[in-house]
C-alpha positions in Angstrom: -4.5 -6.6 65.3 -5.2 -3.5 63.4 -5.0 -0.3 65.4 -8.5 1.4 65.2 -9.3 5.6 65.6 -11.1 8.1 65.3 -11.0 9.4 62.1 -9.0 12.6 62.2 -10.6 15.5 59.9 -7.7 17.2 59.0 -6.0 14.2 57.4 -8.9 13.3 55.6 -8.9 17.2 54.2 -5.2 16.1 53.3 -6.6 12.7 51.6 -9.4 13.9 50.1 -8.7 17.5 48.3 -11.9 18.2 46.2 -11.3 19.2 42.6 -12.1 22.5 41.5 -15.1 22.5 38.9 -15.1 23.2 35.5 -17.3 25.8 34.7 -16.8 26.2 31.0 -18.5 23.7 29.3 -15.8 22.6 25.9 -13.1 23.1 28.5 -14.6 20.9 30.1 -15.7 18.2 27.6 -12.1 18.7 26.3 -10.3 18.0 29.2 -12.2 15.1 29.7 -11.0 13.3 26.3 -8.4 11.4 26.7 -8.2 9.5 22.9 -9.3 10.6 19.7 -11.7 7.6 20.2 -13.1 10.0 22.9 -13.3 13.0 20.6 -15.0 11.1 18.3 -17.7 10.3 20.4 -17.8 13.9 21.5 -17.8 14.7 17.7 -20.8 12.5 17.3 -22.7 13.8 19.7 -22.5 17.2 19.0 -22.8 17.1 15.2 -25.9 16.2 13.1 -25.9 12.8 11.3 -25.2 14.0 8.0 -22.3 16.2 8.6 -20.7 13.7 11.0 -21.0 10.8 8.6 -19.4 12.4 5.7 -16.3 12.7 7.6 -16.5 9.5 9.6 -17.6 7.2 6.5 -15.9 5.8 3.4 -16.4 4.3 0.4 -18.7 1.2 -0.4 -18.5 -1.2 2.8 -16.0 0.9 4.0 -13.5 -2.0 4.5 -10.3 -0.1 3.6 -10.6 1.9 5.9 -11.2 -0.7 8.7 -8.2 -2.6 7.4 -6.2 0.6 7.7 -6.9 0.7 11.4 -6.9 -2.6 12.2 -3.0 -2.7 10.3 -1.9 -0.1 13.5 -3.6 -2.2 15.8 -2.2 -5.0 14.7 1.3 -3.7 15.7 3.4 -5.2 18.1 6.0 -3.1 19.3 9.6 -4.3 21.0 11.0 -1.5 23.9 14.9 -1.7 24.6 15.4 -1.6 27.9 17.7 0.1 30.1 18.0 2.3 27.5 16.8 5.8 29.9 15.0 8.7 27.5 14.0 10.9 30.0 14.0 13.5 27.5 12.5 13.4 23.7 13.1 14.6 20.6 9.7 14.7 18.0 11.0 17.6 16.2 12.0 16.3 12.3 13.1 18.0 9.0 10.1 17.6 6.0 10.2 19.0 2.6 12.9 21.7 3.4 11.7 22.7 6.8 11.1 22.0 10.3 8.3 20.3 12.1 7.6 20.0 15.7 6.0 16.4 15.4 6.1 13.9 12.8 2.7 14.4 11.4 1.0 17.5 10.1 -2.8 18.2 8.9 -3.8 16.5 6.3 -6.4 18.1 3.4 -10.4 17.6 3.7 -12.5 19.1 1.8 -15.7 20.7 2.9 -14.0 21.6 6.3 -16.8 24.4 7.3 -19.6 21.9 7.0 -18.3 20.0 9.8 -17.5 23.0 12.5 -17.9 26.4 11.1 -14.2 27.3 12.2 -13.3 25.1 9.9 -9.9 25.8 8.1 -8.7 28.5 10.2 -9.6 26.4 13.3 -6.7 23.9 11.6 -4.3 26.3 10.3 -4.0 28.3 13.3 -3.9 24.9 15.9 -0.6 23.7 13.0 0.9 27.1 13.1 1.0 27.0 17.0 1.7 23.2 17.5 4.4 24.3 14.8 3.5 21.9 12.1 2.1 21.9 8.5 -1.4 22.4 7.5 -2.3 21.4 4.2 -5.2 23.1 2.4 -7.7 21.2 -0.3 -8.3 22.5 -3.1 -12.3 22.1 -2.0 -11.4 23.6 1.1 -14.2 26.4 2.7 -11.6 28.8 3.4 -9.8 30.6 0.4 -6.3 30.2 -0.2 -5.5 33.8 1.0 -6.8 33.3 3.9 -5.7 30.2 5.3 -2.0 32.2 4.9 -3.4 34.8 6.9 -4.6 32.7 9.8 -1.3 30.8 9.7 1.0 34.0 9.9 -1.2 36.1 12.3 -1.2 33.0 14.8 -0.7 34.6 18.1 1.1 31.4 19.9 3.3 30.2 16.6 7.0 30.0 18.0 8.3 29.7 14.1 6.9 30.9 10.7 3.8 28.4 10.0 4.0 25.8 7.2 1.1 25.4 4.3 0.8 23.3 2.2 -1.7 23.0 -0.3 -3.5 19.9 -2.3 -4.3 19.8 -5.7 -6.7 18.0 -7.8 -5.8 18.7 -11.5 -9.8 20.1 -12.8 -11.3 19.3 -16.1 -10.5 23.4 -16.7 -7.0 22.8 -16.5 -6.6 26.6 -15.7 -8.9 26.8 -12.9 -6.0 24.4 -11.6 -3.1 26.3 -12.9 -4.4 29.4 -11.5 -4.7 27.7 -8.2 -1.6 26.7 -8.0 -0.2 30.2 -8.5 -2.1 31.6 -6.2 -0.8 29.0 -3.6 2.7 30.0 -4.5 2.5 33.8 -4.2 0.3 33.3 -0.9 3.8 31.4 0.7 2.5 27.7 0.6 6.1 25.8 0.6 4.4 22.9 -0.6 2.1 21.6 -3.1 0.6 17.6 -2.8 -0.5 16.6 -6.5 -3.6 14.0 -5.6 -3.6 11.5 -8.0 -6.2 8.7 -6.6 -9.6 10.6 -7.7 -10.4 9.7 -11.6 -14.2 9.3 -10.6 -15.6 10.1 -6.7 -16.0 6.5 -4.4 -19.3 5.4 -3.7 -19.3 7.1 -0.3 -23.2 5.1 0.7 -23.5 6.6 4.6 -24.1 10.0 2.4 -26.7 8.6 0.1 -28.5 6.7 2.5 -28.8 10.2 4.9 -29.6 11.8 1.7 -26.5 14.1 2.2 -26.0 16.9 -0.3 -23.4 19.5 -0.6 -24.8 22.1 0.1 -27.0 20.5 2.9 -30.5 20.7 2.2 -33.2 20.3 4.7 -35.4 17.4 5.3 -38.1 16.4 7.9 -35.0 14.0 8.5 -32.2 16.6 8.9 -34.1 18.9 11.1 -35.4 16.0 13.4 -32.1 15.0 13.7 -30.7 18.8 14.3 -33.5 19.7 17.3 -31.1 17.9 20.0 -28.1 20.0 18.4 -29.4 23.7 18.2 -25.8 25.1 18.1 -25.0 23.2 15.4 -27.3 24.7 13.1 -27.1 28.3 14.9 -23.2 28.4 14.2 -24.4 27.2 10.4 -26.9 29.7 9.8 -25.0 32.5 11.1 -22.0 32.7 9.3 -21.2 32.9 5.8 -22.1 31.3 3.1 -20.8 27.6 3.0 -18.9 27.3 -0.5 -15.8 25.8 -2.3 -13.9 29.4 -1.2 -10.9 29.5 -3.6 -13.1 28.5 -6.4 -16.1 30.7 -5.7 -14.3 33.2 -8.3 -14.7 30.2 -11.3 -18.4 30.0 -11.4 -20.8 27.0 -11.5 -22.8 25.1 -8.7 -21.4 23.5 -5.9 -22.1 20.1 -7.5 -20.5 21.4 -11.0 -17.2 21.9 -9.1 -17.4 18.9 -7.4 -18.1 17.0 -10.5 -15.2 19.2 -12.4 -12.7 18.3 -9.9 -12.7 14.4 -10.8 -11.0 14.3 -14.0 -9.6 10.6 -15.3 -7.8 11.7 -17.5 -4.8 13.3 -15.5 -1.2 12.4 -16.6 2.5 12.6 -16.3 1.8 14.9 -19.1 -0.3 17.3 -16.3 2.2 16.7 -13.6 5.1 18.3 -15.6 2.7 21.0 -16.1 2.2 21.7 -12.8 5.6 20.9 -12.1 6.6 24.0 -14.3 4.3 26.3 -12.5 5.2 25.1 -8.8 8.1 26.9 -7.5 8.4 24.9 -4.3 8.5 21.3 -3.1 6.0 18.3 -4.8 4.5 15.5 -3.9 2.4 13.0 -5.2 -0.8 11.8 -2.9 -2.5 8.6 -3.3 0.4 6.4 -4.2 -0.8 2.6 -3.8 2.0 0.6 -5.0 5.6 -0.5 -5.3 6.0 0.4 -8.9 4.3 3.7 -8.9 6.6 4.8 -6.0 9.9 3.7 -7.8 8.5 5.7 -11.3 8.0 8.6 -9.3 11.4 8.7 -7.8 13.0 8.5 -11.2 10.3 11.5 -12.3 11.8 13.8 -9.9 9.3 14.2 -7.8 10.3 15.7 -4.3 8.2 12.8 -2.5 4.9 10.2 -2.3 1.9 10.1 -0.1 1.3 6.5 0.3 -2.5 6.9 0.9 -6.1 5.8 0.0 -8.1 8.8 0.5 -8.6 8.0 3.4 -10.8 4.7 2.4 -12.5 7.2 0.5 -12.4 6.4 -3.3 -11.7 2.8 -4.0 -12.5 0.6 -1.2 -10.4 -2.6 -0.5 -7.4 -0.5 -1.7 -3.9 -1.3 -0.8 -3.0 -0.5 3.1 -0.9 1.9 3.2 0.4 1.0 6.3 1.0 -2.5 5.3 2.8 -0.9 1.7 5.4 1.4 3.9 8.9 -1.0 4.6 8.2 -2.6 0.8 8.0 0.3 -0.8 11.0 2.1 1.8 13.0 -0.4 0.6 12.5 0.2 -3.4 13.1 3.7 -3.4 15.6 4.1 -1.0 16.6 5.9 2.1 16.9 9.2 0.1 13.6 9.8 -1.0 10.7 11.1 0.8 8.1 9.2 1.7 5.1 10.3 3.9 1.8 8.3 4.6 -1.9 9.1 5.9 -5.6 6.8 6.5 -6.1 5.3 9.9 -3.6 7.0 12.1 -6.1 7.5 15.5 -3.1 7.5 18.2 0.4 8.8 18.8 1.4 5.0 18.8 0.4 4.3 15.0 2.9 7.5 14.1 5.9 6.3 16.0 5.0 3.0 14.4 5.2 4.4 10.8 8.4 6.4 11.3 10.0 3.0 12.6 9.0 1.5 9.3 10.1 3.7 7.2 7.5 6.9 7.0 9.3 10.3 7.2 6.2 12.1 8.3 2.6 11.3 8.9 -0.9 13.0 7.8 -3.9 13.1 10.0 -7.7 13.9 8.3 -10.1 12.5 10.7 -8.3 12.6 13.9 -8.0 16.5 13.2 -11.8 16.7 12.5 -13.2 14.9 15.3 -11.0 17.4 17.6 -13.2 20.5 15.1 -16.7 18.9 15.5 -16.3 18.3 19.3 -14.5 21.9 20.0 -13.5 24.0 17.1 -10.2 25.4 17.5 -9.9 24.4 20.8 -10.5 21.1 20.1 -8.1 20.8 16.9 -5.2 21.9 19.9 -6.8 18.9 22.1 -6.3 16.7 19.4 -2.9 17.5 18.7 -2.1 17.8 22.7 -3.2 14.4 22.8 -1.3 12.8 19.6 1.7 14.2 21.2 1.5 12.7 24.6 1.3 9.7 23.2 3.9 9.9 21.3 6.2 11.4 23.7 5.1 8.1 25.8 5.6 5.6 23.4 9.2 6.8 22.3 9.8 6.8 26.2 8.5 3.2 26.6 10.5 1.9 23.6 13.8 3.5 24.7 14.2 6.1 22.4 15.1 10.2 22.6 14.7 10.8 19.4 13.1 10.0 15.9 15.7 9.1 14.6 16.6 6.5 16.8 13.5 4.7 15.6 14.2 1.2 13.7 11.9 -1.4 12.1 13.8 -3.7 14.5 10.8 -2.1 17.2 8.0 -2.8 15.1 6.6 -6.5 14.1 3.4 -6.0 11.7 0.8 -8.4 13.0 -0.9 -10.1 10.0 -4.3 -11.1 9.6 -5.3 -10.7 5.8 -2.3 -13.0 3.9 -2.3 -12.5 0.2 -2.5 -15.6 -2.0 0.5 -15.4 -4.1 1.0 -15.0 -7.3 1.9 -18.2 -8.3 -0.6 -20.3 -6.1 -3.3 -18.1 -7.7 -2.4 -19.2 -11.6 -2.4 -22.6 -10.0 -5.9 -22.8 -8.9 -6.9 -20.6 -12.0 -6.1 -23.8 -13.4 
């Protein structure tokens, strides 16, 4: 028989110890996301419609994108065992220097629209996490003073990293003189986006009759009346713009149209290439042979992206491209990869396969709409648990130490091959 008393109060004060509330509320909200998934939700909450669908949408039926995150879920991973890693290593060497974890910020334009921090929110979260931040060239914060956020960072340990991304304009010097304002600002870096001849078909923005710069609507300010701060942040600080090319002239839509040019070359890449002092890479690489031509060019290293689902939908996965295209160029030749990373787990995945760093876009922006700076750190807090975790459940202490032997890609879409698709052509 069980032996029955009368509960004692003071051991139930030892069981039961009542937790302290939280009277901030982003702290709190914060603290309480434990995914990006979560922050996502927090992001869509807090955010009006419009603004939150032009980060969280993509092209078309916006099936690359779903493919790119279904490819990390579809990752099975296989953990050595008694192999202890009580300790781990995330830190890795990128483009001539150091980052703390194997992923940095990727560019998005328009950051400001989303959270008015925007930018600085981003570059000062990097500089203290101690990884890059790359800035777009349709980013809302000027070149200048991105650099500025990044070097007067109060918790950086090490000099911040910035990089910056370049789409090659139908004024060629608008680009050129972008890019040498990038170098003299100290961006190390310089990613040469090469998947945007003509924008995607992005159809969440026409169907919420999204403009840049928002305009209101009966629609827009229903939609804002539950979000007050939203709109209070937006109307009361400065003017939402294109900031490092608010010197060039034209309308917002002028510059946007300007900045998709399909007529970009090798011819503009050695251009550019002659301007750059610094490291280049190319973003928005979607194939084998591209990759291998590249590597011959010179080029310090690919993106293996699809703007983020953004341009042409059912692209190439990047994800799915990664070990083919490691193995044509080499083990000497950077290669880096973005779209679809959402947890710690998909990064360790990609360095096992091949990736020498990672790029988040969304994942950094949810953690801006649901809490501004605070919630770019969340975000990055919460990347790096989990992959501190996973490198600990696989056996690993360092990056390094990662294999392709620990990843198995799941498949679910097969491709026809070649030959069986001449034969039925026939």
């Amino acid at each position: 028989m069980v032996q029955r008393q009368v509960p004692n109060p003071a051991e139930l004060l030892e069981l039961m110890k009542f937790k302290k509330p939280e009277l901030n509320g982003r702290k709190r909200r914060l603290d309480a996301a434990l995914t990006i998934d979560d922050l996502r939700l927090i992001a869509k909450r807090r955010t009006p419609k419009a603004a939150f669908d032009y980060t969280d949408g993509a092209a078309e039926g916006e099936l690359s994108l779903t493919r790119a995150r279904q490819a990390f879920q579809d990752v099975e991973f296989h953990p050595g065992i008694l192999r202890p890693a009580p300790d781990v290593d995330t830190t890795v060497d990128i483009l001539g220097g150091p980052s703390a974890l194997p992923f940095g910020i990727a560019p998005t334009g328009f950051t400001r629209l989303m959270q008015t921090e925007g930018e600085i929110a981003g570059a000062g979260a990097a500089a203290a996490a101690g990884i890059p931040f790359t800035l777009s060239t349709l980013g809302t914060t000027s070149i200048e003073g991105v650099r500025e956020a990044t070097l007067r960072e109060p918790e950086a340990k090490t000099p911040g990293r910035d990089w910056f991304q370049l789409y090659v304009m139908r004024d060629r010097e608008i680009s050129y003189e972008l890019t040498r304002r990038a170098a003299a600002a100290g961006f190390d870096t310089l990613q040469f986006t090469v998947d945007t001849p003509v924008a995607g078909a992005r159809l969440r923005d026409k169907r919420n009759g999204f403009s840049i710069p928002p305009q209101l609507t009966l629609g827009t300010i229903i939609n804002a009346i539950p979000r007050p701060w939203w709109w209070v942040d937006f109307l009361t600080t400065p003017k939402l713009e294109f900031a490092s090319l608010s010197t060039t002239g034209g309308t917002v839509g002028e510059l946007l149209d300007a900045a998709m040019d399909p007529t970009i070359s090798y011819d503009d890449l050695a251009v550019i290439r002659d301007i750059w002092p610094g490291r280049i890479v190319i973003k928005g690489v979607q194939n084998i042979e591209d990759s291998v031509r590249l590597r011959d060019a010179g080029v310090d290293g690919i993106v293996l992206s699809n703007h983020g689902g953004r341009q042409l939908d059912r692209a190439p996965i990047p994800f799915h491209l990664l070990p083919e295209v490691r193995r044509a160029v080499g083990d000497d030749f950077t290669v880096m990869i973005d779209t679809g990373i959402m947890n710690g787990a998909d990064i360790v995945a990609a360095v096992a396969l091949g990736a020498d760093f990672t790029l988040i876009g969304r994942a950094y922006l949810y953690g801006l709409m649901a809490g501004g700076r605070q919630g770019v750190d969340r975000t990055i807090a919460i990347l790096r648990t989990e992959i501190e975790r996973t490198m600990r459940l696989l056996g690993v202490s360092s990056l390094a130490e990662l294999e392709p032997s620990h990843v198995t890609q799941l498949t679910r879409l097969v491709p026809v091959s070649r030959a069986a698709a001449e034969a039925r052509a026939h």
